[in-house]
C-alpha positions as a Python dict, from the first residue, in 0.01 Angstrom:
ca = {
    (1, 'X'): (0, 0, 0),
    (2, 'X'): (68, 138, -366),
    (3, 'X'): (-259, 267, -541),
    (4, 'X'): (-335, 187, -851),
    (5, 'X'): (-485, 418, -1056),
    (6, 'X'): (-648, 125, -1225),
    (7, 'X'): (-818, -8, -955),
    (8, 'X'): (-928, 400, -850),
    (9, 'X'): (-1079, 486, -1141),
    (10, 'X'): (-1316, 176, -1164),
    (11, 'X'): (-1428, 189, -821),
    (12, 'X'): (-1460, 600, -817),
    (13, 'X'): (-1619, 581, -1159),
    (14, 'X'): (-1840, 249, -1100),
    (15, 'X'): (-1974, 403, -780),
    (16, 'X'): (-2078, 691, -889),
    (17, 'X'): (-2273, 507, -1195),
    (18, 'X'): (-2440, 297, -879),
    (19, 'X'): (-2547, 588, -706),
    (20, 'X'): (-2680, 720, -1033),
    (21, 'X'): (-2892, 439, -1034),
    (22, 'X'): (-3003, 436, -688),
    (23, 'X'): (-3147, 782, -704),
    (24, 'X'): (-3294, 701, -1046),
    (25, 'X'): (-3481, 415, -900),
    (26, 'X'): (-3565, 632, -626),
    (27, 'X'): (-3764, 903, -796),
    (28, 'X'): (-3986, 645, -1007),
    (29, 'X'): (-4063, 470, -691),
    (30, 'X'): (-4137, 777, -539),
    (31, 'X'): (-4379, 887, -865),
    (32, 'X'): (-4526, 541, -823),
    (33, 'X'): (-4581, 602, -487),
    (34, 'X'): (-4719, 907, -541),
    (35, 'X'): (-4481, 1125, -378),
    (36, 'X'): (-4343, 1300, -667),
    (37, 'X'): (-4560, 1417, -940),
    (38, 'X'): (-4604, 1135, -1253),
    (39, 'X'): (-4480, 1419, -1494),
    (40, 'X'): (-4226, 1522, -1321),
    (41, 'X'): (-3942, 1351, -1423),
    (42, 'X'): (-3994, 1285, -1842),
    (43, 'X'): (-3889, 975, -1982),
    (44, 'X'): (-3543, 1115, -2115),
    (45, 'X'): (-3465, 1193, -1781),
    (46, 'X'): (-3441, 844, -1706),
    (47, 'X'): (-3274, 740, -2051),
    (48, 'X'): (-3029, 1017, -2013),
    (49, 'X'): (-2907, 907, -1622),
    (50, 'X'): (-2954, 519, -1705),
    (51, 'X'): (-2695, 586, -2025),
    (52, 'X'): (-2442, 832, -1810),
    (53, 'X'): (-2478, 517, -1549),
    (54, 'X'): (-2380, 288, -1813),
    (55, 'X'): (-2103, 485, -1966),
    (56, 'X'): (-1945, 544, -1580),
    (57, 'X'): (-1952, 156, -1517),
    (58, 'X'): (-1832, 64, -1850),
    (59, 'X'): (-1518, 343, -1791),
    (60, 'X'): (-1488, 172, -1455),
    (61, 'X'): (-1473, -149, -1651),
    (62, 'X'): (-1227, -72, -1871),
    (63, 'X'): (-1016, 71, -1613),
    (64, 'X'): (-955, -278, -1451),
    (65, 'X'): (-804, -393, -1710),
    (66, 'X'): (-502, -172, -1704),
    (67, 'X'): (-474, -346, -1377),
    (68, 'X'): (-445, -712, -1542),
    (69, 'X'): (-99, -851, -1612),
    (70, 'X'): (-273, -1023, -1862),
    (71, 'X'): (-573, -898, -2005),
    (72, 'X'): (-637, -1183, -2249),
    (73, 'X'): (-704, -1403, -1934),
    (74, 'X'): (-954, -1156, -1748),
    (75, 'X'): (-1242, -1446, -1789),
    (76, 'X'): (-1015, -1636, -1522),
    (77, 'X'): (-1105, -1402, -1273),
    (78, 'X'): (-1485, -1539, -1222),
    (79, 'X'): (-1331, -1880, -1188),
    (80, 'X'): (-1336, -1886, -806),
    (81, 'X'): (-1622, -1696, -758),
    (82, 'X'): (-1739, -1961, -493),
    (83, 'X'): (-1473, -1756, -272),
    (84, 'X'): (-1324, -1493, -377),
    (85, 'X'): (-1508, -1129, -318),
    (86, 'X'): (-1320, -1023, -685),
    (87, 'X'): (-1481, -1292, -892),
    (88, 'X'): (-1780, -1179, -716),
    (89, 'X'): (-1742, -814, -823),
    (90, 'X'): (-1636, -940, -1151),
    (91, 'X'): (-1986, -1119, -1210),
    (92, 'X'): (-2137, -809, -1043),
    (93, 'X'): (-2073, -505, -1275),
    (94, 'X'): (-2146, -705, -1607),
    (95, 'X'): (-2463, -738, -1453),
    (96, 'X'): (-2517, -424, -1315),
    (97, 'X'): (-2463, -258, -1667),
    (98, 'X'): (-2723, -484, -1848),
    (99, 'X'): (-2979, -441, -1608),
    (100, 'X'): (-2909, -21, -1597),
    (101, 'X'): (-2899, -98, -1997),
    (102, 'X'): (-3251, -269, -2014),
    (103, 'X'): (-3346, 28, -1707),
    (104, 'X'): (-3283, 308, -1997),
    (105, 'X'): (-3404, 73, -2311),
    (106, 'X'): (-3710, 28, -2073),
    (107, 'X'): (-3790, 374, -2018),
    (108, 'X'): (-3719, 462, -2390),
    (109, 'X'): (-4006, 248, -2524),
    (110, 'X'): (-4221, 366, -2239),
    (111, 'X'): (-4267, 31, -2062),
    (112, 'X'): (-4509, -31, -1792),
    (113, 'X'): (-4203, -285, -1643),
    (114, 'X'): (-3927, -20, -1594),
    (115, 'X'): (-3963, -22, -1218),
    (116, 'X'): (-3912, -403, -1215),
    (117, 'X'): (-3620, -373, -1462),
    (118, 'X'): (-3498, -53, -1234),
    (119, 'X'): (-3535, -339, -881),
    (120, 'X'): (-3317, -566, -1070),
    (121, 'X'): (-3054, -291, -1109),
    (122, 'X'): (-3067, -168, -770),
    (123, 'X'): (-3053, -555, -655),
    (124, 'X'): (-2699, -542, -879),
    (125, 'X'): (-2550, -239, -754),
    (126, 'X'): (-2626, -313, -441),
    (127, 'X'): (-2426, -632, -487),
    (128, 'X'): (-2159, -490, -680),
    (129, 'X'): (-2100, -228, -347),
    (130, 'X'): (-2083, -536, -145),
    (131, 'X'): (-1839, -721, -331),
    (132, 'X'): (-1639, -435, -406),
    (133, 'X'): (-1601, -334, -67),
    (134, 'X'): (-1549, -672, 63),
    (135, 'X'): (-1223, -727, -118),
    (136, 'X'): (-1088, -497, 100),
    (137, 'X'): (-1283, -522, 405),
    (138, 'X'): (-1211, -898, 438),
    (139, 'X'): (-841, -858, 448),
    (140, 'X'): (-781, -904, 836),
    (141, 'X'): (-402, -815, 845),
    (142, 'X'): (-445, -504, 719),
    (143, 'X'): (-650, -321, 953),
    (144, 'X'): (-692, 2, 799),
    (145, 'X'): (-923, -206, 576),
    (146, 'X'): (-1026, -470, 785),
    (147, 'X'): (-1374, -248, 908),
    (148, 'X'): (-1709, -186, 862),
    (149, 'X'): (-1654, 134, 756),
    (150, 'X'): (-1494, 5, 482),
    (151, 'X'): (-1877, -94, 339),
    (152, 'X'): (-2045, 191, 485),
    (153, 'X'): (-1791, 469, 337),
    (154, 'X'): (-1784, 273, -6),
    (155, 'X'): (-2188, 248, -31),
    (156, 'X'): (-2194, 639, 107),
    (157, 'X'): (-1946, 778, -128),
    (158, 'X'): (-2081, 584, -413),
    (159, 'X'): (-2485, 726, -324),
    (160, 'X'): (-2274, 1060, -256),
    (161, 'X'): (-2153, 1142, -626),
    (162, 'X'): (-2435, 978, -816),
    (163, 'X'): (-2693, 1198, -624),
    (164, 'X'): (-2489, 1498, -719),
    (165, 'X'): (-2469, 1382, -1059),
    (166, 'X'): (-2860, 1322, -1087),
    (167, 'X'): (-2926, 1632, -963),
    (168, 'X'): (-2717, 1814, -1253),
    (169, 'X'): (-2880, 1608, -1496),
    (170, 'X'): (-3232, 1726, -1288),
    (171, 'X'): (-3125, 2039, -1320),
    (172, 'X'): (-3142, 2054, -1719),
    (173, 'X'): (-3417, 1804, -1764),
    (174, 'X'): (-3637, 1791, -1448),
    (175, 'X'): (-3598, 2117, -1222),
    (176, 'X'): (-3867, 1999, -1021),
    (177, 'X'): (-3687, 1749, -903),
    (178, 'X'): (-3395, 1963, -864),
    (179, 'X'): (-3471, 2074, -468),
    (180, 'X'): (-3548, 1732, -340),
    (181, 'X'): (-3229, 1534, -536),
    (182, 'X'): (-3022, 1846, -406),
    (183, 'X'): (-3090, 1780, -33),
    (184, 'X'): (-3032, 1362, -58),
    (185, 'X'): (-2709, 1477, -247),
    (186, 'X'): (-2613, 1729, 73),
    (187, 'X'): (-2713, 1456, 323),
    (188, 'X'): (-2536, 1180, 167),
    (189, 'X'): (-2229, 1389, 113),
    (190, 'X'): (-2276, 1506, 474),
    (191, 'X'): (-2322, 1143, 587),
    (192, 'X'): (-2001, 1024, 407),
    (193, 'X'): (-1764, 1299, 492),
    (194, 'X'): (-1896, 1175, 907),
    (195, 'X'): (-1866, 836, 783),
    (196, 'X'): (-1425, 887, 625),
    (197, 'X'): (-1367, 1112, 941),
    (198, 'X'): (-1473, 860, 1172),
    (199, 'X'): (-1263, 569, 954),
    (200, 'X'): (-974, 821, 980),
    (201, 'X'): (-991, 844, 1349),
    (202, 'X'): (-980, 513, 1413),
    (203, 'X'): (-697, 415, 1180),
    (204, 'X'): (-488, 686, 1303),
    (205, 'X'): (-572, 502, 1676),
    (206, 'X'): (-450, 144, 1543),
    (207, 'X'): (-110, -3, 1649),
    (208, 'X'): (71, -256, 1412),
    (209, 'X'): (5, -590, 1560),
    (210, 'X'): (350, -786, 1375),
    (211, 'X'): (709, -588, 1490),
    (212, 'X'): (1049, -703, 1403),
    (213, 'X'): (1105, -969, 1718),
    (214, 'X'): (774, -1112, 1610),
    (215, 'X'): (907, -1170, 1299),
    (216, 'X'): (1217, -1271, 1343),
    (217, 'X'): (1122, -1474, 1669),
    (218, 'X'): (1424, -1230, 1892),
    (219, 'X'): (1257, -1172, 2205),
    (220, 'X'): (1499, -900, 2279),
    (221, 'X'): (1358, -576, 2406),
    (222, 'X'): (1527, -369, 2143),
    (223, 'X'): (1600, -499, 1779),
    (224, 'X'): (1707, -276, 1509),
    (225, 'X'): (1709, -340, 1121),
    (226, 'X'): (2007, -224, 982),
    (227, 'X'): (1930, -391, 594),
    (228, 'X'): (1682, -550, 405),
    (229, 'X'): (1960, -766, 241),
    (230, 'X'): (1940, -661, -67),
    (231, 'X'): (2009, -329, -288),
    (232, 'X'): (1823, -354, -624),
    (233, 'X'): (1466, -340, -662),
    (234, 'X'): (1180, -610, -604),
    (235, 'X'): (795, -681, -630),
    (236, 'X'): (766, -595, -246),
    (237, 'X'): (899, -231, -309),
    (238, 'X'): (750, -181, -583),
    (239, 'X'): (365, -329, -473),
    (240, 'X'): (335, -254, -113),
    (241, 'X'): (468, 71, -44),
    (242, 'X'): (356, 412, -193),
    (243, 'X'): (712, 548, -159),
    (244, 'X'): (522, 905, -74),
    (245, 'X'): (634, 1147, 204),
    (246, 'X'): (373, 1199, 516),
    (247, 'X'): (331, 1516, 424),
    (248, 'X'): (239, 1466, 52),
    (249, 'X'): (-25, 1225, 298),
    (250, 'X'): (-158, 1535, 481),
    (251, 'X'): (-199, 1722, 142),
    (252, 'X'): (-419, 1454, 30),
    (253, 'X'): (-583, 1416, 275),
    (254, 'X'): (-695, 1730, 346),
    (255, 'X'): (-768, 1753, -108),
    (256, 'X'): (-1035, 1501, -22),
    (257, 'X'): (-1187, 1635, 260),
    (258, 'X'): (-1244, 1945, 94),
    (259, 'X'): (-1292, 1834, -234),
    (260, 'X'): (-1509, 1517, -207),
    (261, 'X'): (-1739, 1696, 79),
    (262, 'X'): (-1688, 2057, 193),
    (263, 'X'): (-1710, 2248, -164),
    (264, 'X'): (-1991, 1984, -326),
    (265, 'X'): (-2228, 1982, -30),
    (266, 'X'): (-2126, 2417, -50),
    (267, 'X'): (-2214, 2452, -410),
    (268, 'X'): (-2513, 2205, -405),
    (269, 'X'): (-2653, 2392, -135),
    (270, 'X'): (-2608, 2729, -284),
    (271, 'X'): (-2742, 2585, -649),
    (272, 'X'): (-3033, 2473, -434),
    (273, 'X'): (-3133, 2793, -311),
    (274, 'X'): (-3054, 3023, -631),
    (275, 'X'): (-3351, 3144, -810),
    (276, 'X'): (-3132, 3247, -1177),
    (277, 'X'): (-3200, 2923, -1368),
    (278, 'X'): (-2949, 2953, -1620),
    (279, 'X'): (-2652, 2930, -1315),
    (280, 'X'): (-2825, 2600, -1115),
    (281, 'X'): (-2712, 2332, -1387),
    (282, 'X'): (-2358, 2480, -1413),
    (283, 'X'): (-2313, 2495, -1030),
    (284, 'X'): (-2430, 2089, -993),
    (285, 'X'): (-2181, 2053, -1302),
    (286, 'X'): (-1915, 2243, -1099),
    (287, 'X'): (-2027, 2022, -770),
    (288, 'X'): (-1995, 1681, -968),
    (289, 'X'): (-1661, 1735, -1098),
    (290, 'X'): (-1519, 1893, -813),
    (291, 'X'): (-1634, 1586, -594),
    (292, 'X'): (-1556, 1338, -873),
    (293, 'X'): (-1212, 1459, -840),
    (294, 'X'): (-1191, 1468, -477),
    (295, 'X'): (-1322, 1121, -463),
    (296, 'X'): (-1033, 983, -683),
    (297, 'X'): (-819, 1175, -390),
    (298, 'X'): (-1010, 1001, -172),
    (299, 'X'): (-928, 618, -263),
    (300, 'X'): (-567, 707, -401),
    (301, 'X'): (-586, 792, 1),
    (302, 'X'): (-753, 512, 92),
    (303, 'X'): (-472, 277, -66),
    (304, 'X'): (-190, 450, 50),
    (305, 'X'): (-286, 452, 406),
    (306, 'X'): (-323, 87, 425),
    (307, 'X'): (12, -28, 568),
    (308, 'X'): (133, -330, 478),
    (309, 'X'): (308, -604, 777),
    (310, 'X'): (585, -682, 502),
    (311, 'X'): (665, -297, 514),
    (312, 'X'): (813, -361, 864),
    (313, 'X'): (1066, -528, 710),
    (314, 'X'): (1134, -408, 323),
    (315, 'X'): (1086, -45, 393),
    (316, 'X'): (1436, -75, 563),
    (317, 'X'): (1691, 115, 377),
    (318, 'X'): (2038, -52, 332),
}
């Protein structure tokens, strides 16, 4: 398949406002629980993640438009929501951001309901991880997809990056926190990098199940394609195919691996374990980006290596 940088950015960006959330939720139900100190995590802490959580969801958001062919009809898209996993995720995220909204609003005026608001947000990003991951995951014919590892690496990577983002933001406004956000970041990280290697494995296992005498109906032992019937350019070449070179693949794949797990679980560990305060909040800066940017790797990767049945037949060259 083609990626679309459209469709990267919100679900890269999106999921790491989720996770955000998650861990947010995480540490007041732990300080409610009483297994994190009340005062250790002040109220701006909460404002200031609930806002960046907000601000990555709505950059998501605006993303998907660039991925409309026309954006003055977007409302359409919640019209089949009855069966369609996008209308789902389209009723999802709106949601998502009012309840993280109402999360920070809720904390900001100091109200004794933030951990209900904060349930109702976790209900709607755990949703909006469904959904998202379903639109892909539901798509039998193309198998790369069609897994549950499609959910599981989605949910991971999404938990992954916003743990590794709350920890920065621990880092300059809760360091108490810092330690225990820093080893959830380096499991989930760990977790998701198991998680992709075991989803490449098995797609590099699978077989096409459609070859050119099933579609053409020849039952001949050999058949071979010598055009596509046609020289100028078309939706199919342009949609389904990536046009890229397997070993511009391998690079990428390889980018991700390191970036999205190897050097953010490396510098989260180290920024863990160094005493010199004023170098902790730059390293979880450093391990953020750096797995931000793997990440968008990751699902540009994650497109690309979805391969398409109509590919058998218009990848042909004349």
């Amino acid at each position: 398949m083609k990626p679309a940088f459209s469709v990267v950015f919100l679900t890269t960006l999106s999921g790491a406002g989720q996770g955000l959330l998650i861990a947010l939720f995480g540490i007041e139900l732990a300080a409610h629980l009483g297994l994190v100190a009340p005062d250790a995590a002040p109220r701006f802490f909460f404002v200031t993640g609930a806002a960046l959580a907000v601000v990555l969801g709505g950059l998501g958001l605006v993303a998907s438009f660039f991925h409309l062919g026309h954006p003055e009809r977007a409302w359409r898209a919640i019209a089949m929501w009855r069966t369609s996993w996008l209308s789902r995720e389209c009723l999802c995220l709106p949601v998502f951001l009012a309840a993280t909204f109402a999360y920070g609003v809720a904390h900001w005026f100091g109200s004794p309901w933030s951990l209900a608001v904060g349930a109702v947000a976790l209900v709607a990003s755990a949703g909006l991880f469904v959904c998202t991951a379903m639109i892909y995951a539901c798509l039998r014919f193309l198998q790369e997809w069609a897994t549950p590892l499609t959910m599981v690496n989605f949910v991971l990577l999404g938990c992954a990056s916003g743990f590794t983002i709350a920890t920065a933001c621990a880092a300059w406004l809760a360091p108490s926190l810092v330690a225990g956000l820093a080893v959830c970041a380096c499991v989930l990280t760990a977790a998701g990098c198991a998680s992709r290697v075991a989803s490449l494995a098995r797609n590099a296992r699978l077989r096409p199940k459609s070859t050119v005498q099933s579609a053409t109906g020849i039952r001949a032992a050999k058949v071979v394609q010598k055009s596509r019937g046609f020289t100028a350019g078309a939706f199919n070449l342009r949609e389904f195919f990536h046009g890229q070179t397997p070993l511009t693949l391998q690079r990428v794949r390889w980018s991700f691996l390191i970036g999205a797990f190897l050097v953010p679980f490396v510098l989260t560990g180290i920024g863990a374990g160094v005493a010199a305060a004023r170098i902790i909040p730059w390293l979880f800066l450093l391990a953020s980006l750096v797995q931000y940017a793997g990440l968008v790797a990751e699902r540009w990767f994650f497109f690309a290596e979805a391969r398409h049945p109509q590919n058998i037949y218009y990848r042909q060259a004349s």
